[in-house]
Jmol script that loads the backbone (N, CA, C; Angstrom):
load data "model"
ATOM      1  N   UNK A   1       0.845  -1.167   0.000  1.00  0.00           N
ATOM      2  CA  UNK A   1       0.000   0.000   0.000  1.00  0.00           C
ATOM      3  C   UNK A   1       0.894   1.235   0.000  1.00  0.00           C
ATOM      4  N   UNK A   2       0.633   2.263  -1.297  1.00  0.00           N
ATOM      5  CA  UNK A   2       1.164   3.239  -0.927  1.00  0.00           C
ATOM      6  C   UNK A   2       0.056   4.394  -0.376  1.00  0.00           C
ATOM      7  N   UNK A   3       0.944   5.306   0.535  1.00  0.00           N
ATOM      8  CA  UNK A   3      -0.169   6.567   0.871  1.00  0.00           C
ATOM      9  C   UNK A   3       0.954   7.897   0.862  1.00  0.00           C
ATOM     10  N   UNK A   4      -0.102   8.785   0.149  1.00  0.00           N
ATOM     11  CA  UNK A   4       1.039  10.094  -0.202  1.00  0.00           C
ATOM     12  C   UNK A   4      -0.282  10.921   0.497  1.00  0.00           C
ATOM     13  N   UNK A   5       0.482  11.977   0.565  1.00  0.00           N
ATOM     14  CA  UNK A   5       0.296  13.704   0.895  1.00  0.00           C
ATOM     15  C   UNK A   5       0.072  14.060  -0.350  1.00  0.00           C
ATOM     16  N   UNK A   6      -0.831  15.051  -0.432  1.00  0.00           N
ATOM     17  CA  UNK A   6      -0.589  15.966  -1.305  1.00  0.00           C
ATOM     18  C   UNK A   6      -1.495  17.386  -0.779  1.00  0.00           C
ATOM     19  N   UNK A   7      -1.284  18.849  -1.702  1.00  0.00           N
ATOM     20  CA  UNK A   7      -2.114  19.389  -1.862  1.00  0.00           C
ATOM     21  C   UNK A   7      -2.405  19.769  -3.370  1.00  0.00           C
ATOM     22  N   UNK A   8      -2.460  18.858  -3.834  1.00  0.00           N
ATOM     23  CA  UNK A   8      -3.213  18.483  -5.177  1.00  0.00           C
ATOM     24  C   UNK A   8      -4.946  19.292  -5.034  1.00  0.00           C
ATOM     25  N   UNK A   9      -5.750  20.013  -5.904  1.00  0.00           N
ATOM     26  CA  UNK A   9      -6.727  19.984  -5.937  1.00  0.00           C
ATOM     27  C   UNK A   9      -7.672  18.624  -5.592  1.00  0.00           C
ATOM     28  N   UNK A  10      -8.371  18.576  -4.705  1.00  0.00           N
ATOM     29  CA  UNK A  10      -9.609  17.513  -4.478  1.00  0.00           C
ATOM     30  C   UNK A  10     -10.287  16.976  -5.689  1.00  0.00           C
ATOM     31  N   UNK A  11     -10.073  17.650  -6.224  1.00  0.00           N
ATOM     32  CA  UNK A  11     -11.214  17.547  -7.933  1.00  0.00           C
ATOM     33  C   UNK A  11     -10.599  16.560  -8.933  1.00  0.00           C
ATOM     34  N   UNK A  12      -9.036  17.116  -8.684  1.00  0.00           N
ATOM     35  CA  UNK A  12      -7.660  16.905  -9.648  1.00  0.00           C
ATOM     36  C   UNK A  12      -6.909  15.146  -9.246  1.00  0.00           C
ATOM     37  N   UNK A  13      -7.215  15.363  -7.761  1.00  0.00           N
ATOM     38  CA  UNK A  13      -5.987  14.655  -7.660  1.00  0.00           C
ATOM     39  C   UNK A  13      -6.394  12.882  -8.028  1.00  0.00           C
ATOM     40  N   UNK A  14      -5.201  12.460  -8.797  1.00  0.00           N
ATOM     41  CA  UNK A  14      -5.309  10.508  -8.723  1.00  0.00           C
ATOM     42  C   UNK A  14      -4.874  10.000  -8.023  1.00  0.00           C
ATOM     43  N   UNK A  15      -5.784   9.007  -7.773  1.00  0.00           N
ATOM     44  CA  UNK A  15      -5.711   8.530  -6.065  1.00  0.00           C
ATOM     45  C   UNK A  15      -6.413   7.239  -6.622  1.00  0.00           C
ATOM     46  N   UNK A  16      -6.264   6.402  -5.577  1.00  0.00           N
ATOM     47  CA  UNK A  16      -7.710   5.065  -6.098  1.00  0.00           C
ATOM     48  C   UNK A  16      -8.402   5.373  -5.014  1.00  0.00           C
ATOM     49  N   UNK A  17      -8.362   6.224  -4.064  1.00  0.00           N
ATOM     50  CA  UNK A  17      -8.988   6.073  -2.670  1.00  0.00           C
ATOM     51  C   UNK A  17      -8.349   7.659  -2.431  1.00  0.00           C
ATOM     52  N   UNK A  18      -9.519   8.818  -2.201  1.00  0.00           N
ATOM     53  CA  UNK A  18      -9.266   9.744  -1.089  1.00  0.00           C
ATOM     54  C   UNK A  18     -10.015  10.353  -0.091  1.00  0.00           C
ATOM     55  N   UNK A  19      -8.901  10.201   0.595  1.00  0.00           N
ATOM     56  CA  UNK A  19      -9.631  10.184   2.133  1.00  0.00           C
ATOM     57  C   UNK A  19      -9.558  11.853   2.464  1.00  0.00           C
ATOM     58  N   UNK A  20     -10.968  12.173   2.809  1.00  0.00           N
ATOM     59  CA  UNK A  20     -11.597  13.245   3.559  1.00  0.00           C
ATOM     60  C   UNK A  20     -11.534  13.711   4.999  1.00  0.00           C
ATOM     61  N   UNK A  21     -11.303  14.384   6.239  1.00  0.00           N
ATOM     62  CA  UNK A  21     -11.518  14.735   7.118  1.00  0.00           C
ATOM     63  C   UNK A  21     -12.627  15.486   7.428  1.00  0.00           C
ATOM     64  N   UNK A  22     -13.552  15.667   7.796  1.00  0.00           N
ATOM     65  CA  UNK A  22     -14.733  16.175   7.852  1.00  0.00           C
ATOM     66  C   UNK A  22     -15.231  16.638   8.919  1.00  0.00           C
ATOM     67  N   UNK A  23     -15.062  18.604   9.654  1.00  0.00           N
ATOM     68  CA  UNK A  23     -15.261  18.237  11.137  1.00  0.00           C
ATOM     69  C   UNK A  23     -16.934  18.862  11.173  1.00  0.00           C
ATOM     70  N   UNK A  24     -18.190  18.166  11.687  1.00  0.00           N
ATOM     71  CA  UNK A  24     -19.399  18.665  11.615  1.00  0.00           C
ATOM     72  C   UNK A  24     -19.858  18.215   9.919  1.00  0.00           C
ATOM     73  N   UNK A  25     -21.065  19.000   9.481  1.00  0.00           N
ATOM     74  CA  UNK A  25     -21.713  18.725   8.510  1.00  0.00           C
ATOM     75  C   UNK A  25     -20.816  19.113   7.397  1.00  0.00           C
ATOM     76  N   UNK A  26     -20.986  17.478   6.234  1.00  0.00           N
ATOM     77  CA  UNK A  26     -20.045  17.705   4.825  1.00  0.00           C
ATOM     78  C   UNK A  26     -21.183  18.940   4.165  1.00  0.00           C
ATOM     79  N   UNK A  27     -21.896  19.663   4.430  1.00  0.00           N
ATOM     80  CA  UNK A  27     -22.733  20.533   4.017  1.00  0.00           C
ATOM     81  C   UNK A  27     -21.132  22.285   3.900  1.00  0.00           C
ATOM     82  N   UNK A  28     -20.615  21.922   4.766  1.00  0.00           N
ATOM     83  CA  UNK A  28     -19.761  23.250   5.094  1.00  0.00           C
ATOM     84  C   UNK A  28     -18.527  23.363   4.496  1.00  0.00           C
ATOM     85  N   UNK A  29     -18.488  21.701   4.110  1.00  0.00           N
ATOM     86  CA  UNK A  29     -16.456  22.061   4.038  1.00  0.00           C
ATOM     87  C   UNK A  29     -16.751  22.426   2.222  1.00  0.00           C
ATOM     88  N   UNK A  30     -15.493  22.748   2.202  1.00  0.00           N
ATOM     89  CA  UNK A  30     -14.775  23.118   0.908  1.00  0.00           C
ATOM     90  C   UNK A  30     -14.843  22.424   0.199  1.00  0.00           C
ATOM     91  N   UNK A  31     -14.018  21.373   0.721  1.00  0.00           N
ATOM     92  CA  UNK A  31     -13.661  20.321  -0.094  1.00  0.00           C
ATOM     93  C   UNK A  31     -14.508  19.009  -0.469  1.00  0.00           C
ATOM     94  N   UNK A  32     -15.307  18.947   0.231  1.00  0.00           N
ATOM     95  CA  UNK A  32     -16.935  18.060  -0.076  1.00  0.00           C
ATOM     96  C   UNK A  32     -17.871  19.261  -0.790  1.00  0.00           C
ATOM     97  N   UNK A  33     -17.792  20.140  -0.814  1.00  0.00           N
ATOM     98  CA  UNK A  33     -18.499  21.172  -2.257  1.00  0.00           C
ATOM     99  C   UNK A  33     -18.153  20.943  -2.987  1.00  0.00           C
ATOM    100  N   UNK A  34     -16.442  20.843  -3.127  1.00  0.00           N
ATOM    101  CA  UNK A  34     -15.740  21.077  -4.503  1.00  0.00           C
ATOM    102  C   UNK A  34     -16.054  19.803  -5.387  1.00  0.00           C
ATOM    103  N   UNK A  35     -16.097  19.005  -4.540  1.00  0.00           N
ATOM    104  CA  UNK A  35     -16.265  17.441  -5.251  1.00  0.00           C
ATOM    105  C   UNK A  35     -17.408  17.188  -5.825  1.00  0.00           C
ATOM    106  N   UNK A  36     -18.726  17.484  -4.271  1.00  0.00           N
ATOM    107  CA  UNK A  36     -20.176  17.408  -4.903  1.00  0.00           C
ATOM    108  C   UNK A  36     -20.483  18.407  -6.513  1.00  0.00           C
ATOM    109  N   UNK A  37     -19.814  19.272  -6.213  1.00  0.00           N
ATOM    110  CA  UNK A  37     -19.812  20.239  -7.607  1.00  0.00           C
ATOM    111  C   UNK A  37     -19.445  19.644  -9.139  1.00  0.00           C
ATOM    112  N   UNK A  38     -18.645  18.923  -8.740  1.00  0.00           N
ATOM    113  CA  UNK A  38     -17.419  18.072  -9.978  1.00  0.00           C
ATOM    114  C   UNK A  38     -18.383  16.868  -9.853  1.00  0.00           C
ATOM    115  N   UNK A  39     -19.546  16.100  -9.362  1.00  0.00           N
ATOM    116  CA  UNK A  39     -19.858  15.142  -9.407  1.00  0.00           C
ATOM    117  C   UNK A  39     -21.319  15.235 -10.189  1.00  0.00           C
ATOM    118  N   UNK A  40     -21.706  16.176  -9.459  1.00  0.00           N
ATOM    119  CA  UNK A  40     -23.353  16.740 -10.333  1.00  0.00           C
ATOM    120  C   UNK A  40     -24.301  16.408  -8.466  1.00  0.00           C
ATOM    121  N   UNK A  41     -23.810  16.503  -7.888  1.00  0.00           N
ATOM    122  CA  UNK A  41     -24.185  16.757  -6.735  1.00  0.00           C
ATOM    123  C   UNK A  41     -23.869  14.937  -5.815  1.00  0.00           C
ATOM    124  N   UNK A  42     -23.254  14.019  -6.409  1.00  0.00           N
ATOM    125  CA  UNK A  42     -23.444  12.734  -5.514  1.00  0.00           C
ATOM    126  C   UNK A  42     -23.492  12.473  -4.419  1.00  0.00           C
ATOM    127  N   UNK A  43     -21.662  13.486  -4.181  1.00  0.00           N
ATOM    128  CA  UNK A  43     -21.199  12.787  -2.860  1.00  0.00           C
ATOM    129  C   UNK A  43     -22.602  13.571  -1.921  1.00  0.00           C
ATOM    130  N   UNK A  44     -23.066  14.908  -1.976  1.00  0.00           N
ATOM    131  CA  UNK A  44     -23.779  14.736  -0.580  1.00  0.00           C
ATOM    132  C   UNK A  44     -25.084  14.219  -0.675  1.00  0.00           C
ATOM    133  N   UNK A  45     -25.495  13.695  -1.645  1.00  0.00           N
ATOM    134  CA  UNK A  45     -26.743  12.796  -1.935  1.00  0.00           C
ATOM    135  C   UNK A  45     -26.083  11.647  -1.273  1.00  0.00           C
ATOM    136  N   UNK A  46     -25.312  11.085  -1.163  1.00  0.00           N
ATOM    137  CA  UNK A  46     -24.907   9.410  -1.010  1.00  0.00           C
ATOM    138  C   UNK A  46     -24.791  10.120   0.783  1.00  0.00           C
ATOM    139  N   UNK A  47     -23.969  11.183   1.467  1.00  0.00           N
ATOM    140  CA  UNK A  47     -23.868  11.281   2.284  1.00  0.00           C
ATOM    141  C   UNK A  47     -25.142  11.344   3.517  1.00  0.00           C
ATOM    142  N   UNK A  48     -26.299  12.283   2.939  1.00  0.00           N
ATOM    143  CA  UNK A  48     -27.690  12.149   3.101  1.00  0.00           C
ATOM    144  C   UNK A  48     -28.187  11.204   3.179  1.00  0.00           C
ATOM    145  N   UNK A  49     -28.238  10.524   2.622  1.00  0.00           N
ATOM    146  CA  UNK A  49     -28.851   9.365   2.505  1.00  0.00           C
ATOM    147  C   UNK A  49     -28.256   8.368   3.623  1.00  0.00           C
ATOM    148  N   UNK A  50     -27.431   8.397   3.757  1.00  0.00           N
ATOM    149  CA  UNK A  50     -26.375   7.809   4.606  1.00  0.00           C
ATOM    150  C   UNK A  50     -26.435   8.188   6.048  1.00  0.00           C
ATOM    151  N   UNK A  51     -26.836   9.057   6.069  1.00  0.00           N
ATOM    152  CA  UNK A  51     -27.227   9.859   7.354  1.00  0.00           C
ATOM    153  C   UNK A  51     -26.206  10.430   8.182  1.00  0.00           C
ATOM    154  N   UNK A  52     -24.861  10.729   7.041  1.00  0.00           N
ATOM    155  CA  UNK A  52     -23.711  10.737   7.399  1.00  0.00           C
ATOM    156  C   UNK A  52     -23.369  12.428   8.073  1.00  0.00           C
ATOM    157  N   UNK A  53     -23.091  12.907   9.343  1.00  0.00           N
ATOM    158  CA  UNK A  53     -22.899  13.925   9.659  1.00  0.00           C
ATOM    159  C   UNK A  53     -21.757  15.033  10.461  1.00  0.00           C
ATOM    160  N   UNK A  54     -20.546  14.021  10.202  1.00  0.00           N
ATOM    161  CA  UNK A  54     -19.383  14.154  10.372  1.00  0.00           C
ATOM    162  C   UNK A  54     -19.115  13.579  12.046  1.00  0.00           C
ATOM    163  N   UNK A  55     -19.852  12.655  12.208  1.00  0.00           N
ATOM    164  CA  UNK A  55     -19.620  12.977  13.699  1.00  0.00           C
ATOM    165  C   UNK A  55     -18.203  12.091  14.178  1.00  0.00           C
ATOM    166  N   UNK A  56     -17.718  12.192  14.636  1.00  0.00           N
ATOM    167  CA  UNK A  56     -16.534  11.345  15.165  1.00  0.00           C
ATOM    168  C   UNK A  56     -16.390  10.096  15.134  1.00  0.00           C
ATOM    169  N   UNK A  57     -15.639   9.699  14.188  1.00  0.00           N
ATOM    170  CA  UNK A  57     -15.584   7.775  13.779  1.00  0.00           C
ATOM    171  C   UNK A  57     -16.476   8.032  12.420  1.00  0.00           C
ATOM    172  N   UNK A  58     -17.747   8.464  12.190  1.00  0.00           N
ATOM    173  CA  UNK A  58     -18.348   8.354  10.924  1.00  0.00           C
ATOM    174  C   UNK A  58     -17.758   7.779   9.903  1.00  0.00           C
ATOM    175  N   UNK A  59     -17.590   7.048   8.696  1.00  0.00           N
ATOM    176  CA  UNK A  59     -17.346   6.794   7.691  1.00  0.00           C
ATOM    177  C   UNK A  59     -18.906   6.974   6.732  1.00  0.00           C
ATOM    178  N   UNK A  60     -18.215   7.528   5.554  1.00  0.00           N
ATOM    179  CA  UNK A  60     -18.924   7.048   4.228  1.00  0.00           C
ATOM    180  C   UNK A  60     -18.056   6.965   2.990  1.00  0.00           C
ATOM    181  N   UNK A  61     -18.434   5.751   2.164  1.00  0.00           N
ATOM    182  CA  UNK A  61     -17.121   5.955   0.659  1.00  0.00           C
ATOM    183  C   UNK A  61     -18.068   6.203  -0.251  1.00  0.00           C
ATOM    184  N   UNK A  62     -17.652   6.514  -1.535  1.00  0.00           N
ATOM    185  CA  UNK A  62     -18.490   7.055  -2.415  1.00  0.00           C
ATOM    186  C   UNK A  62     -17.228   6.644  -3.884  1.00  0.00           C
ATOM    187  N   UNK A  63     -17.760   6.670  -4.845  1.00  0.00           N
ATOM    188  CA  UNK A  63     -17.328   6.437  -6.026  1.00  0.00           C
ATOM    189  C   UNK A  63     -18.039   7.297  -7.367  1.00  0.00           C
ATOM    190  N   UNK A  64     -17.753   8.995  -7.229  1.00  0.00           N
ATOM    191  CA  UNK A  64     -18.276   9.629  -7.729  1.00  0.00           C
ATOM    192  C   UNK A  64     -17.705  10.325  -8.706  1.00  0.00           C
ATOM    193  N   UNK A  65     -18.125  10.122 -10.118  1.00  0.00           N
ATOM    194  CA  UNK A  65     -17.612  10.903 -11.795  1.00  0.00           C
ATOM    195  C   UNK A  65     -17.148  11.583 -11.451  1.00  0.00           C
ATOM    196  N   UNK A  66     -16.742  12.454 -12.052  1.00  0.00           N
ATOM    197  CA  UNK A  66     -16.013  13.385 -12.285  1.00  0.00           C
ATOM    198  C   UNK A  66     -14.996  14.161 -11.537  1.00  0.00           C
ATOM    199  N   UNK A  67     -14.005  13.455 -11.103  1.00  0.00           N
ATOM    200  CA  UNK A  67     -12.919  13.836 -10.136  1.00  0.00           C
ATOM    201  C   UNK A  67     -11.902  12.533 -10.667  1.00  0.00           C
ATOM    202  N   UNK A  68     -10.741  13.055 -10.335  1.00  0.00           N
ATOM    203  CA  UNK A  68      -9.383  12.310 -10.235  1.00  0.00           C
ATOM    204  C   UNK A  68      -9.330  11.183  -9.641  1.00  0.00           C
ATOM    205  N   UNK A  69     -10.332  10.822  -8.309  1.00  0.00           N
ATOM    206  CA  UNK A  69     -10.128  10.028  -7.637  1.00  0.00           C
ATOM    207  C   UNK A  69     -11.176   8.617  -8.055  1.00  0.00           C
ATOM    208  N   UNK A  70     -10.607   7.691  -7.971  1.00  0.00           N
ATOM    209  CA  UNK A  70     -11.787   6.425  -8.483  1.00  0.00           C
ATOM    210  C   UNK A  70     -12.436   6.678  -6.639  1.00  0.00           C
ATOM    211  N   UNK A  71     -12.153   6.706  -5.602  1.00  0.00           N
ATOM    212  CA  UNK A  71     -12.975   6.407  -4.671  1.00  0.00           C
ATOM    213  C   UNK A  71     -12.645   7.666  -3.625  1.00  0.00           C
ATOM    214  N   UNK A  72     -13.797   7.942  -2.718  1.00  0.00           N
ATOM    215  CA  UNK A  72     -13.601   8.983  -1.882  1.00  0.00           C
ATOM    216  C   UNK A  72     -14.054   8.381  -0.542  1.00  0.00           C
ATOM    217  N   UNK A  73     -13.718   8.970   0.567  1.00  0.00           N
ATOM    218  CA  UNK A  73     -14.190   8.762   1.844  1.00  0.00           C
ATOM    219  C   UNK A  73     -14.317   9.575   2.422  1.00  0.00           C
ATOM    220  N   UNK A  74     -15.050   9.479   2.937  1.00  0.00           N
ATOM    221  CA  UNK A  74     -15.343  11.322   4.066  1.00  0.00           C
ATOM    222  C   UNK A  74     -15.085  10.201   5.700  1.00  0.00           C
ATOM    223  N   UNK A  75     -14.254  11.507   6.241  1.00  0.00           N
ATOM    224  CA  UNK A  75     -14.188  10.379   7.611  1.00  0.00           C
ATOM    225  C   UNK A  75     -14.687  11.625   8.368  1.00  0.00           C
ATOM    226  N   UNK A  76     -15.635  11.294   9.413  1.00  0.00           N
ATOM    227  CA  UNK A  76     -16.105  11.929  10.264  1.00  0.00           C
ATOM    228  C   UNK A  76     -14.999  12.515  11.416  1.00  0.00           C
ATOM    229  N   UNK A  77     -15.059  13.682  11.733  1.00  0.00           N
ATOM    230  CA  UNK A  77     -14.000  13.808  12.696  1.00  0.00           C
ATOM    231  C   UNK A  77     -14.416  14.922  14.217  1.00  0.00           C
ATOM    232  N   UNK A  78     -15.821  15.135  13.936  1.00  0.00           N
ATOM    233  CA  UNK A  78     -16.901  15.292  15.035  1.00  0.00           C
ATOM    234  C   UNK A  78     -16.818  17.418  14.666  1.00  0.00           C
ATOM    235  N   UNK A  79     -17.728  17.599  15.839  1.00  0.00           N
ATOM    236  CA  UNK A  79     -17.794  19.026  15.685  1.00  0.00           C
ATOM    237  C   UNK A  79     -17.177  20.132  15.596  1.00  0.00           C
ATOM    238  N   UNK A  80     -15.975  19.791  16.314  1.00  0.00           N
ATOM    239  CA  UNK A  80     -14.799  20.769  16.410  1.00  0.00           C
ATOM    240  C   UNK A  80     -14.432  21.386  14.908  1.00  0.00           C
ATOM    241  N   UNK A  81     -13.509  22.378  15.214  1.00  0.00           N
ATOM    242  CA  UNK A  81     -12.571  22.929  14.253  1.00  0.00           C
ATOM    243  C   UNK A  81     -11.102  22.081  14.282  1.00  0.00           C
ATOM    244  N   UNK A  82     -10.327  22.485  13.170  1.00  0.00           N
ATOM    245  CA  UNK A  82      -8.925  22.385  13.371  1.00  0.00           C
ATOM    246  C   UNK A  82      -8.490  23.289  14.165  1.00  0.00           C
ATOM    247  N   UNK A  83      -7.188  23.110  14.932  1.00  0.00           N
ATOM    248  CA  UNK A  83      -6.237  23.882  15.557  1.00  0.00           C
ATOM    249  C   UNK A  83      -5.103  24.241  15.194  1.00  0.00           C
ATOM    250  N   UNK A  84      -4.772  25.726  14.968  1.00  0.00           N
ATOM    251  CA  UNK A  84      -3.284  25.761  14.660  1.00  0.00           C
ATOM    252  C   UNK A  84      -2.279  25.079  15.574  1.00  0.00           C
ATOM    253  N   UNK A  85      -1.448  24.823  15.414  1.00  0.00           N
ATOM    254  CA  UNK A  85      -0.444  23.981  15.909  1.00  0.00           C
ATOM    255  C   UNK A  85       0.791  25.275  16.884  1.00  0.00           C
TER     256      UNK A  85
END
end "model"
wireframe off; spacefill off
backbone 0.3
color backbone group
């Protein structure tokens, strides 16, 4: 298994699998817009449906057109914000 870093565009990047951090509702972030946008709305239809709401531990994968990535995951990472370091 390889696993890289990047800051590749979300939209852009090839991946067979990318993994999401998600803190609270995928309704807010950036980067679950940018995708749902590039998809024709999937990922937060599949996430909805899913009843998926970022909460801590959450998982959902998705396999949605139009992006770089053959597979996505949103991982729940609960309500908080990030912290600068």
């Amino acid at each position: 298994m390889k696993v890289t870093l990047s800051t590749d565009s979300v939209t852009t990047a090839s991946a067979d699998l990318l993994a999401l951090g998600v803190y609270g509702s995928p309704n807010r972030d950036p980067n679950v817009k940018a995708i749902d946008k590039a998809s024709g709305g999937a990922l937060t239809s599949l996430a909805k449906l899913e009843g998926f709401e970022g909460t801590a531990g959450q998982l959902v994968r998705a396999t949605p057109h139009g992006i770089g990535a053959k597979q996505v995951v949103l991982v729940g990472l609960g309500s908080g914000a990030p912290t600068a370091a």
